[in-house]
C-alpha positions as MATLAB code, in Angstrom:
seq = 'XXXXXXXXXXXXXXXXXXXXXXXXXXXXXXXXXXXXXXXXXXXXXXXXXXXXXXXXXXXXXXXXXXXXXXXXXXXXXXXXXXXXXXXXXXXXXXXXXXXXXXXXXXXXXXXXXXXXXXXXXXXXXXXXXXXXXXXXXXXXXXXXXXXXXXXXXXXXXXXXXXXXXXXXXXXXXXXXXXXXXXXXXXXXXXXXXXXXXXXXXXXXXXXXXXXXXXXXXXXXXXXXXXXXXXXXXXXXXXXXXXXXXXXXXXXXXXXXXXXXXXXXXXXXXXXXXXXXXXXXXXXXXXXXXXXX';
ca = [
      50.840   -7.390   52.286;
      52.329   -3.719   52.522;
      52.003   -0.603   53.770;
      52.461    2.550   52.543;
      53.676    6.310   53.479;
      53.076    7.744   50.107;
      49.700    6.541   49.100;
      48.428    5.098   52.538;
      44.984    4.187   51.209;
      44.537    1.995   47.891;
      41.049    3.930   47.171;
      42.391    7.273   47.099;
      44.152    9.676   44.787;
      47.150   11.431   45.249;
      49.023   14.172   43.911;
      52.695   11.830   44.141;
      54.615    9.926   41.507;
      57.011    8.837   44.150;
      55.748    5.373   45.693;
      57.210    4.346   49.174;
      56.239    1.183   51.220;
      57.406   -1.384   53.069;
      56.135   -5.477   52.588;
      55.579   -7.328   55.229;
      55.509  -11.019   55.972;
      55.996  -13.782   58.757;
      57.173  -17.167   58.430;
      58.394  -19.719   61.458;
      61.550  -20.131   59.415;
      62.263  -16.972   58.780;
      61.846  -14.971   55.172;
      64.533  -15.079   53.106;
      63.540  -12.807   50.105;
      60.712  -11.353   47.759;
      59.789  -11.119   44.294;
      58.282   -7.909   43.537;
      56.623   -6.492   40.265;
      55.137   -3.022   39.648;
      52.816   -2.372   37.008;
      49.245   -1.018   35.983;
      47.338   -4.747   35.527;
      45.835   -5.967   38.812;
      46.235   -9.724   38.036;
      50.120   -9.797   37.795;
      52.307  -12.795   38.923;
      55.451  -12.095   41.312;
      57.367  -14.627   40.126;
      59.848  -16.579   41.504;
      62.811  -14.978   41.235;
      64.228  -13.512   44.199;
      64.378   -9.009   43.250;
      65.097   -7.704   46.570;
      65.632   -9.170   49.888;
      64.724   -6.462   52.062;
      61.142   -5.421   52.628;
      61.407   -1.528   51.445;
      59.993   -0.664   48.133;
      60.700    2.481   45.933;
      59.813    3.373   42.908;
      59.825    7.272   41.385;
      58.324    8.700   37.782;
      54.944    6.951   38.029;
      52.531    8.515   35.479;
      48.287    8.839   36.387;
      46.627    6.381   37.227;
      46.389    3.173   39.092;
      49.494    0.973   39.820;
      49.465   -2.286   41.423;
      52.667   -3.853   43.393;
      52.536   -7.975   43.050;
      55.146   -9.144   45.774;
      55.523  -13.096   47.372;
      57.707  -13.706   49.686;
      60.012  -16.516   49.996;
      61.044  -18.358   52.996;
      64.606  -20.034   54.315;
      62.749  -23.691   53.312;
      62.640  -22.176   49.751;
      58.695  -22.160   49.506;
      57.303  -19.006   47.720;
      53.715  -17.267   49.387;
      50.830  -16.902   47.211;
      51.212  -13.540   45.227;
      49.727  -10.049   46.933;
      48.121   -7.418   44.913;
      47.813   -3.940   46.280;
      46.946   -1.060   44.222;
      47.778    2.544   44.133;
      46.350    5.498   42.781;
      48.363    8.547   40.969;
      46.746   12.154   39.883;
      49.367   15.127   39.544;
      46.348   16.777   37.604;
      43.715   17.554   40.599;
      40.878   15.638   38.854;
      40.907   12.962   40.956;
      42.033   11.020   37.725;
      38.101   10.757   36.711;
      37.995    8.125   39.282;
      36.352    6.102   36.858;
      33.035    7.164   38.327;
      33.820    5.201   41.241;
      32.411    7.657   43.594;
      28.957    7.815   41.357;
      28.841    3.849   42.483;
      27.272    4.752   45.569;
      24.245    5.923   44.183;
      23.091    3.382   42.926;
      21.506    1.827   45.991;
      19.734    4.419   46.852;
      17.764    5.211   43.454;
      14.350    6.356   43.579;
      11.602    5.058   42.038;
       9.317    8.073   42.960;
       6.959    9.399   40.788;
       6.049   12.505   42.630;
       9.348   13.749   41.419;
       8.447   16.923   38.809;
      11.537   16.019   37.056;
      12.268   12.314   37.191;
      15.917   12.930   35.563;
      16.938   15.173   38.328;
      15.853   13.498   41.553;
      18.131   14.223   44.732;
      20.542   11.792   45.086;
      21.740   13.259   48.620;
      25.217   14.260   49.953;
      28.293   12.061   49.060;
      29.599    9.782   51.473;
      32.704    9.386   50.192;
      35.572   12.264   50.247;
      37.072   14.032   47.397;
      40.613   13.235   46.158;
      42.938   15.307   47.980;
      43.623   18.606   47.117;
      39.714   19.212   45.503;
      36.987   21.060   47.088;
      34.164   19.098   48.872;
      31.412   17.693   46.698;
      28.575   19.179   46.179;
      25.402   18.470   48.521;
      23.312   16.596   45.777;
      23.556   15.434   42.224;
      21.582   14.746   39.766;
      21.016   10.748   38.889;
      18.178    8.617   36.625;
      14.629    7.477   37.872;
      15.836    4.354   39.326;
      17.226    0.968   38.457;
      14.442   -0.423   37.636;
      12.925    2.194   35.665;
      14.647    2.569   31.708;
      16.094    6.346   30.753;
      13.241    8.661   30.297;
      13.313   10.079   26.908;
      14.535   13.545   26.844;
      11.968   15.960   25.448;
      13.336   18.674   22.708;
      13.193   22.335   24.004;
      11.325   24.789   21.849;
      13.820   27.378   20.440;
      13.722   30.645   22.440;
      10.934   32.886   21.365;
      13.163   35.805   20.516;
      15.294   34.023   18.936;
      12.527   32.243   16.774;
      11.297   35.837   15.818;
      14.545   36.967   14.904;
      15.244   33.997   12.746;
      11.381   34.213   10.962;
      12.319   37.908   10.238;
      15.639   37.073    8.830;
      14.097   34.394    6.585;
      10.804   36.988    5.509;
      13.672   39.044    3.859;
      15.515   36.222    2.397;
      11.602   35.049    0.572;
      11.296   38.771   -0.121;
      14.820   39.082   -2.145;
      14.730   35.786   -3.178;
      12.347   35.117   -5.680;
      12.729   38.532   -7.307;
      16.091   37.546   -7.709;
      15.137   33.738   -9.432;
      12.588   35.678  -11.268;
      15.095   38.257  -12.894;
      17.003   35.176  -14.373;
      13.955   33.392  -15.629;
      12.888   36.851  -17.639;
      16.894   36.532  -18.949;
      16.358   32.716  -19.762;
      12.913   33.490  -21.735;
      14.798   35.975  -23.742;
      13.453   39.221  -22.230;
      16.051   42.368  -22.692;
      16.102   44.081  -19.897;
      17.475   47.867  -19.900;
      16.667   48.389  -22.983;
      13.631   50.920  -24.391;
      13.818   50.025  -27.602;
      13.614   46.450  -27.543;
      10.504   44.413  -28.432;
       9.500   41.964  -25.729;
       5.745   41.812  -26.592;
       6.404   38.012  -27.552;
       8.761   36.876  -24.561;
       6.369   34.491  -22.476;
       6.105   35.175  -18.452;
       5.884   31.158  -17.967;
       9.198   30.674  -17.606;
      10.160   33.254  -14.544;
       6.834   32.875  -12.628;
       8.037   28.701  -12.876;
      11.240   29.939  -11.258;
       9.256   31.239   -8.303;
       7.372   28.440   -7.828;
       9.902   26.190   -7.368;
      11.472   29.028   -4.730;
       7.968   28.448   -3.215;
       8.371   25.099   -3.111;
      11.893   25.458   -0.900;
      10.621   27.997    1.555;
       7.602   25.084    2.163;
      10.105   22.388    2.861;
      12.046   25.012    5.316;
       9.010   25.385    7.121;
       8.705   21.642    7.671;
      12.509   21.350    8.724;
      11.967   24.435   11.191;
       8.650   22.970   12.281;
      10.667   19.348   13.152;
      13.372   22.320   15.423;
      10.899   23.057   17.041;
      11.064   26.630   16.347;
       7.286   27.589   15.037;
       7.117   30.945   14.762;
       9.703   31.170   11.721;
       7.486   27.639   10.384;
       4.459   29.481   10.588;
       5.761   32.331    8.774;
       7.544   30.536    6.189;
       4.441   28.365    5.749;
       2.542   31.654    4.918;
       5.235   33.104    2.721;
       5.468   29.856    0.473;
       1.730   29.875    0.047;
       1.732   33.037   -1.340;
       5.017   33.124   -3.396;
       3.383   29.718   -5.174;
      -0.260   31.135   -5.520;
       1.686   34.098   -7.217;
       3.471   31.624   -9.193;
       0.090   29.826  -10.380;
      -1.686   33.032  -11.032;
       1.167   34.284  -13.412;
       1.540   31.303  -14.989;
      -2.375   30.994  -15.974;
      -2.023   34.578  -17.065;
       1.123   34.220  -19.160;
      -0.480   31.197  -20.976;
      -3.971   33.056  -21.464;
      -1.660   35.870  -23.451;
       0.450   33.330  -25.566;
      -2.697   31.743  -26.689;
      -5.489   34.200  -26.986;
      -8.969   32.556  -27.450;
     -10.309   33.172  -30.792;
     -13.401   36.334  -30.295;
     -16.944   34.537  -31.028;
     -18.794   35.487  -34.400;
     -22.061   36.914  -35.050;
     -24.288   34.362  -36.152;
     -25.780   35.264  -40.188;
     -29.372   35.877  -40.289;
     -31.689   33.915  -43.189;
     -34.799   36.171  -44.323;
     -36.753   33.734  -45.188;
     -36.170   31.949  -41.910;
     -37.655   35.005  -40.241;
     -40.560   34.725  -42.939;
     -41.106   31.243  -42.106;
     -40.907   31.847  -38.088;
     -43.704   34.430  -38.561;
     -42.097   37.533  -39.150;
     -43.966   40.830  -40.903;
     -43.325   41.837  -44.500;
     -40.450   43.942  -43.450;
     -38.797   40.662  -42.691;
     -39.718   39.051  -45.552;
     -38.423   41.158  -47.975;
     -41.101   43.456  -48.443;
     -43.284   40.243  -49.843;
];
């Protein structure tokens, strides 16, 4: 056993590297000696091998976190005691070392299994009844903890994104499916072989298929966006890039059936040649007949 004048309590923090305590032990014939061992595993052995033989301890430089002294004593008869572990707890950074959520551990017997709770993530766990590390303010009055132990985590339901910034995003994409497809159609009228900027050129046999396909497959993206943005959560720009894809492939479809109808024209019907002497014979006057 020891005590200590540095770290007096073996479940608190403190802002000291320095250790200093004294061991302590009785024996009829009188102790002779200890074995004493300082490191950061709680299940050390002491040994047998007498390291000091008076009962102050010192040791200086320790880094964060928890130490643990292992000392036995010996006694004049040469018998060794059973090996003492007491621990000790360093934090020169006033965060209480994360504590290893050790303080959290009283919660848990006092989860709720409530269901009147409006949010069953956030029920009130009440005050702390342990104190802070030294050197931190108090804890706060209540924190947040799960449902209960018998109860599994509560899936978290997705927020809708913020209706301004929804809007702002669905205008930003409008002008995107605006410039867009102009832009995809400009290099499908380049790719059919139309000259652009040029008066004198003859384009009258450069097919529109080509460029209005180009915008139909831009269509085609700005549907899938709308799906992604639907799965965010964030409607209003799905709804409007559900409209504009609809319309940038009708366009498409429309220009397409029109381009086709101009590469191949249908042939204009003929007038059907009339036989006399079948109007003769279907009881038509002499006119009809010839004059006969």
């Amino acid at each position: 056993m020891r005590t200590s004048t540095s770290h007096p309590s073996a479940s608190a923090w403190y802002n000291a590297t320095t250790f200093m305590g004294t061991l302590a032990a009785t024996d009829p014939s009188g102790v002779t000696g200890y074995a004493v061992k300082l490191d950061q595993s709680p299940t050390t052995a002491a040994g047998t091998t007498v390291t000091q033989t008076t009962a102050d301890v010192n040791w200086s430089a320790r880094t964060d976190g928890t130490w643990w002294v292992h000392a036995a004593a010996k006694d004049k008869a040469g018998l060794w005691s059973p090996t003492q572990h007491n621990g000790f707890n360093v934090d020169t950074t006033g965060q209480g070392a994360g504590a290893d959520f050790k303080e959290c551990a009283g919660l848990v017997g006092v989860l709720s299994t409530s269901t009147q709770d409006p949010d069953p993530l956030l029920r009130d766990a009440g005050p702390m009844t342990t104190p802070p590390p030294p050197g931190l303010p108090p804890w706060p009055i209540h924190h947040p903890r799960y449902a209960g132990a018998d109860n599994s985590l509560l899936p978290q339901q997705r927020r809708w994104l913020h209706l301004a910034a929804d809007i702002a995003l669905a205008i930003g994409l409008l002008v995107v499916d605006v410039i867009t497809p102009f832009i995809t159609f400009l290099f499908g009228l380049d790719a059919a072989g139309y000259t652009m900027f040029d008066a004198a050129a003859d384009n009258s046999s450069v097919s529109l298929t080509r460029p209005f396909t180009y915008v139909a497959v831009v269509g085609g993206i700005v549907l899938i966006s709308a799906f992604l943005l639907f799965l965010a959560r964030a409607f209003v720009s799905s709804g409007v890039q559900v409209l504009a894809g609809l319309v940038l492939v009708l366009v498409a479809v429309v220009g397409m059936n029109d381009a086709d109808r101009k590469a191949h024209p249908q042939p204009a019907p003929t007038s059907p040649s009339i036989n006399p002497g079948a109007l003769c014979r279907s009881g038509g006057d002499n006119s009809e007949c010839g004059g006969s």
